[in-house]
C-alpha positions as CSV (number, residue, x, y, z in Angstrom):
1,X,9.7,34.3,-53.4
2,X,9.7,38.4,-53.6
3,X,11.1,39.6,-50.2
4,X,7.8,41.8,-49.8
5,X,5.3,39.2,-50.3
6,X,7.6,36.6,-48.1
7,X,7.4,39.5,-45.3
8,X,3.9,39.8,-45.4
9,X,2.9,36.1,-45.5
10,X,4.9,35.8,-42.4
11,X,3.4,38.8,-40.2
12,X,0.3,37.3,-41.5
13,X,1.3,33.8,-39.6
14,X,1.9,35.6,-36.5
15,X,-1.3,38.0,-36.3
16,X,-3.6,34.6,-37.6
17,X,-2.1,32.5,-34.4
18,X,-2.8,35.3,-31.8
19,X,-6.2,35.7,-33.2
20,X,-7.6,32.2,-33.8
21,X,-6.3,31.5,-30.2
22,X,-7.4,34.5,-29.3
23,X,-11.1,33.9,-30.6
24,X,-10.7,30.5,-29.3
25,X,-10.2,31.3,-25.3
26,X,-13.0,34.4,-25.6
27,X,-15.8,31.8,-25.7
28,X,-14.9,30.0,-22.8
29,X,-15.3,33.6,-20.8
30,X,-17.7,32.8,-17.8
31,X,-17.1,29.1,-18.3
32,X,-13.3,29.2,-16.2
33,X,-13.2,26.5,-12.9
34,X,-12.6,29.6,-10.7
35,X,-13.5,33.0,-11.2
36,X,-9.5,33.8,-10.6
37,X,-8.9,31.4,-13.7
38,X,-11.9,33.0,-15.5
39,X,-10.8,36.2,-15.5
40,X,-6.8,34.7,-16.4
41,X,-8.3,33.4,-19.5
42,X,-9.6,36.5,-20.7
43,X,-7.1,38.8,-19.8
44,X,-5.0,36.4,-22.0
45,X,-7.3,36.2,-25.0
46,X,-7.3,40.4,-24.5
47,X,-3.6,40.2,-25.0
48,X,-3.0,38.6,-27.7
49,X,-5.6,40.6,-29.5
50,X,-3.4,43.6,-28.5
51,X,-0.6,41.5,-30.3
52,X,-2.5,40.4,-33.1
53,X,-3.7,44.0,-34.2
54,X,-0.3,45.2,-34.1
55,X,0.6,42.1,-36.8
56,X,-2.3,42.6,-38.8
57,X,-1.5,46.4,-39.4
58,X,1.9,46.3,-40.3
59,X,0.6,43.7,-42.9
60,X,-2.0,45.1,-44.3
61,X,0.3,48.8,-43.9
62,X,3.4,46.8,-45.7
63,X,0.9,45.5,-48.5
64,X,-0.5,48.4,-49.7
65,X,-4.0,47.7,-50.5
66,X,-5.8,49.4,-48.1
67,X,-6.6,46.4,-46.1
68,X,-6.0,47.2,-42.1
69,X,-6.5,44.9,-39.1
70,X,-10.3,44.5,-39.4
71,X,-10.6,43.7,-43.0
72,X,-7.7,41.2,-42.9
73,X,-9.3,39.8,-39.6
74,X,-13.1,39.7,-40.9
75,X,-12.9,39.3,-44.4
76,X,-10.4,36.3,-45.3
77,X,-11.6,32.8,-45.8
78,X,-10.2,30.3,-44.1
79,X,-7.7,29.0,-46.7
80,X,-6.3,32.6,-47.0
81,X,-5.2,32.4,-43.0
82,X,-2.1,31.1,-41.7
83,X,-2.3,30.0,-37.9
84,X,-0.7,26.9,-37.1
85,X,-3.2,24.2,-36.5
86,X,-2.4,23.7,-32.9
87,X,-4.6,27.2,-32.5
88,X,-8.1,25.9,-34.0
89,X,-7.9,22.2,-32.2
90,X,-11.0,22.1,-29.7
91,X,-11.2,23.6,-26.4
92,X,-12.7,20.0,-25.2
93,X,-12.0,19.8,-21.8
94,X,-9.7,21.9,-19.1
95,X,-6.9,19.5,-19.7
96,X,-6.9,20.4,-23.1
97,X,-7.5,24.0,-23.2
98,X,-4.4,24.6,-20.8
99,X,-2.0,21.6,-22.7
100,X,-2.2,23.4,-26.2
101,X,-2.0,26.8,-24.4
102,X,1.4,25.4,-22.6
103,X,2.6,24.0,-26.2
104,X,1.9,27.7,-27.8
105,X,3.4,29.7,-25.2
106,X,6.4,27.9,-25.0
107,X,6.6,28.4,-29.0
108,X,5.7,31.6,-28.9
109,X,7.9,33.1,-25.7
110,X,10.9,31.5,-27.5
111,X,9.9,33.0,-30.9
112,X,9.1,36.7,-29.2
113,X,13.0,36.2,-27.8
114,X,14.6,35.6,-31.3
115,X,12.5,38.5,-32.8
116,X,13.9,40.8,-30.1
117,X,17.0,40.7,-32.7
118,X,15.0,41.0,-35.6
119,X,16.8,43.2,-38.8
120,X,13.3,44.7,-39.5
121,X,12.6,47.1,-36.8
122,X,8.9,47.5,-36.4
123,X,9.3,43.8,-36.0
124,X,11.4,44.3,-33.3
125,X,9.3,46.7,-31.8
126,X,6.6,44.4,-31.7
127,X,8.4,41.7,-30.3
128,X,9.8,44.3,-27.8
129,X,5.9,45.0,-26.6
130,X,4.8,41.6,-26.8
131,X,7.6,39.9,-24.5
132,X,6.2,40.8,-21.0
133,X,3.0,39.6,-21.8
134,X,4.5,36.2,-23.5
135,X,6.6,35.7,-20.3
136,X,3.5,35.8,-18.4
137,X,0.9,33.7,-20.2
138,X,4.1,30.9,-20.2
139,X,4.6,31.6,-16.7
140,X,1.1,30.9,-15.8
141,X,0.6,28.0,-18.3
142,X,3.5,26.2,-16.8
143,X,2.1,26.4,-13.4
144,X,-1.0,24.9,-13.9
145,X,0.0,22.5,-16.3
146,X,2.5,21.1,-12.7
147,X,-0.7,21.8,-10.8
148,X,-2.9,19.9,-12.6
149,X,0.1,16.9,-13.7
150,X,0.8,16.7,-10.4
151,X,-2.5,16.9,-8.8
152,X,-5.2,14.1,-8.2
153,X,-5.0,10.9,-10.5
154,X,-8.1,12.2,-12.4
155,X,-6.0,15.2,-13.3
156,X,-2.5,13.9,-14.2
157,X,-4.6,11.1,-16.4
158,X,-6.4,13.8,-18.6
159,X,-3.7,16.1,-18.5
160,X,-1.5,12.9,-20.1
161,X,-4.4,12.4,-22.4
162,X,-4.0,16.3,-23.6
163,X,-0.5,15.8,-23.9
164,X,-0.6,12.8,-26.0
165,X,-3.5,14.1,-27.9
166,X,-1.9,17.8,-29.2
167,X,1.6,16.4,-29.0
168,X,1.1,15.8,-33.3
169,X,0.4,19.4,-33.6
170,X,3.6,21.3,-31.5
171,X,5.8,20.7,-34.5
172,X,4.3,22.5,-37.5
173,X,6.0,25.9,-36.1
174,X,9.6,24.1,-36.5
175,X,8.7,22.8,-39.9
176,X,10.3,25.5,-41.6
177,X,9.1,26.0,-45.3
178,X,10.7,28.3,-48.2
179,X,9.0,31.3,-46.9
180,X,10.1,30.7,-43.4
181,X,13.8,30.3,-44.5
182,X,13.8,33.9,-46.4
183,X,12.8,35.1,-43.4
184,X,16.3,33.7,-41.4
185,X,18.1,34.7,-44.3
186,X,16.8,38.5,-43.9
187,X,17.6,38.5,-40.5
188,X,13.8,38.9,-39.8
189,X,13.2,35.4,-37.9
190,X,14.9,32.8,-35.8
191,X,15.9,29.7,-37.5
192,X,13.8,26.7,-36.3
193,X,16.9,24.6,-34.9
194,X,17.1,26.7,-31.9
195,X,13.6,27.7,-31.5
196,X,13.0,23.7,-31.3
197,X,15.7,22.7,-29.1
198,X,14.5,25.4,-26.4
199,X,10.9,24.3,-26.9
200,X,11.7,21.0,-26.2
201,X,14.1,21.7,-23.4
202,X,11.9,23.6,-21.9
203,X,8.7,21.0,-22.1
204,X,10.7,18.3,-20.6
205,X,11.9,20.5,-17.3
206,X,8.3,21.4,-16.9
207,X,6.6,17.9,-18.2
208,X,9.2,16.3,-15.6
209,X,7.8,18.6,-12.7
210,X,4.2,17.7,-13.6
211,X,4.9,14.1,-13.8
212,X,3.7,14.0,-17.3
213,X,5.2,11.9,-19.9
214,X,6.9,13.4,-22.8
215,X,6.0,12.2,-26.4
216,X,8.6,11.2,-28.9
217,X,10.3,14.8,-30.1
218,X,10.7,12.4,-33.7
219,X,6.7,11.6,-33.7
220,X,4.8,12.5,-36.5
221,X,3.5,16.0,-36.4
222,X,0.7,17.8,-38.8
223,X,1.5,20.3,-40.8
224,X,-0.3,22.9,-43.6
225,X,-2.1,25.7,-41.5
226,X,0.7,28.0,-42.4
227,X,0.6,27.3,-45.9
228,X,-3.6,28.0,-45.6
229,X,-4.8,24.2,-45.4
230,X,-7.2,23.9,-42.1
231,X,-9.1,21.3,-40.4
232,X,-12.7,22.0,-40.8
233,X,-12.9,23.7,-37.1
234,X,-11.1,26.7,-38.8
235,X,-14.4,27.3,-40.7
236,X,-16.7,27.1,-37.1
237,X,-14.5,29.7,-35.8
238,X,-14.2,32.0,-38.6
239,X,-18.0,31.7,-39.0
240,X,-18.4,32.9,-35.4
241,X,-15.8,35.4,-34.9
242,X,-16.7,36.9,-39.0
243,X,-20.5,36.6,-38.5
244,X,-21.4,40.7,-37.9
245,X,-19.0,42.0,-40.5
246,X,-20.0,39.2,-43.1
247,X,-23.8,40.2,-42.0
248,X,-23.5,44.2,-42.3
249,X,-20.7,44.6,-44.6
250,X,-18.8,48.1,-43.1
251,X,-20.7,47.9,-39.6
252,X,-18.9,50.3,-36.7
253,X,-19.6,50.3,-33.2
């Protein structure tokens, strides 16, 4: 695969899981179990925005085309993006909203630390600006995930439920395709073996706490939203979150 078009694909995989999650936590704003909790959600959602505007430009920047971070947000179909499909599964209940955010953060704070060390630089940089955040969505996410474990035995049953449920979907990030393995080559990326072995670590000290029960790390797990194959959820999202720029084609604010 040409190095360019490798790099590319991959900052694309990056920007596409902040926003998709991103898109996904905004429409529960207002709808929290506390107004504290409410206003965490958001402030989360805000973040990765933040991150995934700073992946989207150096994509489209890198490509060339004169595609920036609204045109590669607004105008891509859903089998041109490349979030992982834990990001488009349903909000459903609060069990699950916080489970799948637990599962990403954990991926992602461990990810943010291996790109600290990344050989492209603006790479770096944006690992660099991203960590603090990171540390703090998987700082909070942890906490309530032992809150709510380890809480009444309505909670710790539909937390379990969660768990079992969006266990199939935490190992697509460590299913490393060809693209993914230029990427350790280069120096740009991690390589999956130790990005899964501190995921996993760092669910069972936390899953342990909560009094949750830990699936299988050998289960099967889903895979093809990095490659562009989605569930048809994708499609709801994108059709929200694309609706005014599809609608009136070069609207501003």
């Amino acid at each position: 695969m040409d190095a360019k078009l490798a790099k590319i694909e991959y900052l694309l995989r990056q920007g596409d899981n902040a926003l998709i999650l991103s898109q996904q936590l905004s429409q529960l704003c207002g709808k929290g179990p506390a107004l504290e909790e409410d206003m965490a959600l958001t402030n989360v959602a805000l973040d990765l925005l933040g991150q995934t505007r700073m992946w989207l430009t150096y994509a489209g920047e890198l490509e060339g085309k004169g595609r920036d971070e609204d045109r590669l947000a607004y105008l891509r179909d859903n089998r041109e993006f490349r979030s992982l499909l834990l990001v488009e599964q349903p909000n459903g209940d609060y069990a699950q909203v916080m489970v799948r955010q637990f599962f990403f953060d954990t991926w992602h704070y461990f990810l943010m630390q291996g790109l600290l060390a990344s050989t492209d630089k603006r790479i770096a940089e944006i690992a660099e600006k991203s960590i603090k955040e990171v540390t703090y969505h998987l700082r909070r996410s942890g906490d309530l995930v032992v809150r709510l474990g380890d809480g009444t035995d309505i909670s710790h049953a539909r937390m379990q439920a969660a768990v079992d449920e969006l266990w199939t979907y935490t190992g697509e990030a460590f299913l490393y395709d060809e693209l993914d393995q230029a990427m350790v080559e280069q120096g740009v990326a991690p390589a999956a073996d130790t990005l899964r072995a501190a995921f996993l670590q760092h669910v069972s000290e936390v899953f342990a706490e909560a009094t949750l029960t830990m699936p299988s790390p050998d289960a099967y797990m889903q895979r093809g939203g990095k490659q562009g194959r989605h569930s048809e959820r994708l499609g709801y999202i994108l059709a929200e979150m694309q609706f005014l720029q599809r609608a009136y084609p070069g609207v501003e604010w």
